[in-house]
C-alpha positions in Angstrom: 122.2 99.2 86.4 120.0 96.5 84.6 116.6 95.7 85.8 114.4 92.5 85.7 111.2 93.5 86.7 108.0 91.4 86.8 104.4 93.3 85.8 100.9 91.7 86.9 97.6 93.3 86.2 96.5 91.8 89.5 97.2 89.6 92.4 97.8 85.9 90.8 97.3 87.6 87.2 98.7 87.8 84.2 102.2 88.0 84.6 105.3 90.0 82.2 109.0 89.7 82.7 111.3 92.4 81.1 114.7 94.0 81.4 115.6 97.3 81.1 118.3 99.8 82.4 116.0 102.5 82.5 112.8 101.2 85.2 111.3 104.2 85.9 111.2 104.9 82.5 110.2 101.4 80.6 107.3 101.3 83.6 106.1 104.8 81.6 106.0 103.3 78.1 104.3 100.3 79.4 101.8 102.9 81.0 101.6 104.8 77.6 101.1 101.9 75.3 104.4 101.7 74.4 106.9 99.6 73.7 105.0 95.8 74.4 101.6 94.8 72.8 101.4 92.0 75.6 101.5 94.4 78.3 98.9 96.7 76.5 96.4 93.6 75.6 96.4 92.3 79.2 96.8 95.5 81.4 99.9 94.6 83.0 101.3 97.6 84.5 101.5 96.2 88.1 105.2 96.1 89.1 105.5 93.5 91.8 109.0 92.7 91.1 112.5 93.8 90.4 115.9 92.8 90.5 119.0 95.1 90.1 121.9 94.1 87.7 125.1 95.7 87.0 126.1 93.5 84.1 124.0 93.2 81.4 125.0 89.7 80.7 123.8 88.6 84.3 119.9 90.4 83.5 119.5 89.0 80.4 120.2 85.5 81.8 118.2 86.1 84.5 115.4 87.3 82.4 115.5 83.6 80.6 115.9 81.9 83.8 112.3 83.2 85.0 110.7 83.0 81.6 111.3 79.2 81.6 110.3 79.4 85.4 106.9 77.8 86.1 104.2 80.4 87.4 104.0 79.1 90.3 107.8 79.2 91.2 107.2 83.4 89.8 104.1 83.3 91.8 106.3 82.5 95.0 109.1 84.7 94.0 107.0 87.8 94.0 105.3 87.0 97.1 108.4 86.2 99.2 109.2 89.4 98.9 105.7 91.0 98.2 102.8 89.2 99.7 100.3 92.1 98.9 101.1 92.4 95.5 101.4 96.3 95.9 102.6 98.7 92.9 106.5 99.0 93.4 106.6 101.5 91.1 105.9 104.1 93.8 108.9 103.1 95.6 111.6 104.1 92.6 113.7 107.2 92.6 
C-alpha cells in the first residue's frame, strides 16, 4: 500500500503532504529529522491525514492533486474527516 498523508504542526498550521508506502515508518524519520528539511524547519510532525493507495501511480497523482490544492480546500479535507486535528499517528498498526 501507498500512503498520502498530510502533517501539521498545529491546528490551521503549517501544512506537509508526502507519500510513502511505509507510514509508520516515514512518520519516524520525520520525528528523527530525517528525510525532509521542511518538516524539520517548521515542526510538522502532526499527522492529520492519510489516504491508502494500492497503486503507486494513483498516490503520486494524488499527492500533486493536493499540492496544487488551495489551503483552504486541504484545510477542509482534514477537518471533514478530523475536526480536532488529533495525532493519527497513534491510530496505525
Amino acid at each position: 500500500m501507498y500512503h498520502v498523508y498530510i502533517l501539521a504542526s498545529r491546528r490551521h498550521g503549517t501544512l506537509y503532504i508526502g507519500i510513502t508506502n511505509l507510514l509508520q515508518k516515514r512518520l519516524e524519520e520525520h520525528r528523527n529529522g530525517k528525510g525532509s528539511e521542511f518538516v524539520k524547519r517548521y515542526g510538522v510532525y502532526r499527522l492529520v491525514h492519510s489516504e491508502a493507495y494500492e497503486r503507486v501511480e494513483d498516490a503520486i497523482a494524488r499527492e500533486k492533486q493536493l499540492k496544487r490544492w488551495k489551503r483552504d480546500w486541504k484545510i477542509e479535507l482534514i477537518e471533514r474527516e478530523n475536526p480536532e486535528w488529533r495525532d493519527l499517528s497513534d491510530l496505525l498498526v
